[in-house]
C-alpha positions in Angstrom: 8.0 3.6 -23.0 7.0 6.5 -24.5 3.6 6.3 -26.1 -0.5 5.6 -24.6 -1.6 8.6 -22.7 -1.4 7.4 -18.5 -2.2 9.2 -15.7 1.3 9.6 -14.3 -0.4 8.4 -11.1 -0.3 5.0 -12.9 3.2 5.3 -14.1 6.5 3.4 -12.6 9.6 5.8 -12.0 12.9 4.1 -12.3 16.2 5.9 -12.2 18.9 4.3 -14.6 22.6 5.5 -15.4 23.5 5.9 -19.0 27.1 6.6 -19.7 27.7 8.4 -16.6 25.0 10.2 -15.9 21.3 9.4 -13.4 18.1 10.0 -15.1 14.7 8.8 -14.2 12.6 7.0 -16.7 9.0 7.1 -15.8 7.0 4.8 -17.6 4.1 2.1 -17.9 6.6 -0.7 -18.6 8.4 -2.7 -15.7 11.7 -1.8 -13.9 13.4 -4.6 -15.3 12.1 -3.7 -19.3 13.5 0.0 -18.2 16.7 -1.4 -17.0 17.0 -3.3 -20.0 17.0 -0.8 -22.4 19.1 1.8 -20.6 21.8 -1.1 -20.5 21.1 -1.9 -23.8 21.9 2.1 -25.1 24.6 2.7 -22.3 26.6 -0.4 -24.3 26.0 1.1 -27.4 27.2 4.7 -26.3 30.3 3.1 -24.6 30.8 1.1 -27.9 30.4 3.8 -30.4 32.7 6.1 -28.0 35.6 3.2 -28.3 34.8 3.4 -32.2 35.0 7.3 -32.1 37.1 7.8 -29.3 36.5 12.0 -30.1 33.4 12.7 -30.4 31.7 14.7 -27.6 28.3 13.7 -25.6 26.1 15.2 -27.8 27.4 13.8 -31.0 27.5 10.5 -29.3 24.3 10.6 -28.2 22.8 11.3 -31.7 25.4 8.6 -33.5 23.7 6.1 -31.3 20.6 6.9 -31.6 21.0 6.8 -35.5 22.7 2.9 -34.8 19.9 2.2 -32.6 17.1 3.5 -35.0 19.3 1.5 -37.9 19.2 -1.8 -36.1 15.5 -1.2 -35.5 14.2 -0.6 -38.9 16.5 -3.5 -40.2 14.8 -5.9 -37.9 11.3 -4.5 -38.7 12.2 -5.0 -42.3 13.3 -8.7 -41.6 10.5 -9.5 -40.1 7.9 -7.9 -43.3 6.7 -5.3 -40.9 7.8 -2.6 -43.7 9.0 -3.1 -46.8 11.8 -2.3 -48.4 12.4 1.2 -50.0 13.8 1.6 -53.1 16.5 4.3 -53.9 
């Protein structure tokens, strides 16, 4: 979503709710991708809050990201997109 320089002129606005709250996503990629990956980081913010039942906005926000990010680089790793560091 983020990413290739666009006139904004030439960009889609789509408002989305994540956990609660509105925000609008403006971006080159269609309503439905948008829509598709707020509900896709709204379920993982509502599952890591049932996980961590304490943790305040902010640290749930960054505790998903991290999951996201995790499952991300896993998958580009299964796929040979990067390989495999060691420790």
């Amino acid at each position: 979503m983020a990413g290739q320089q666009a006139n904004n002129q030439d960009k889609r606005r789509t408002t989305v709710t994540i956990y609660g709250d509105q925000y609008t996503v403006i971006s080159d990629e269609s309503k439905n991708h948008v829509n598709d990956v707020s509900k896709h980081v709204d379920a993982k913010m509502r599952e890591m809050k049932r996980v961590n039942p304490y943790l305040d906005t902010r640290r749930l926000a960054v505790l998903t990201a991290i999951n996201i990010a995790d499952e991300y680089l896993k998958m580009q790793k299964d796929q040979g997109y990067i390989s495999e560091e060691e420790d």
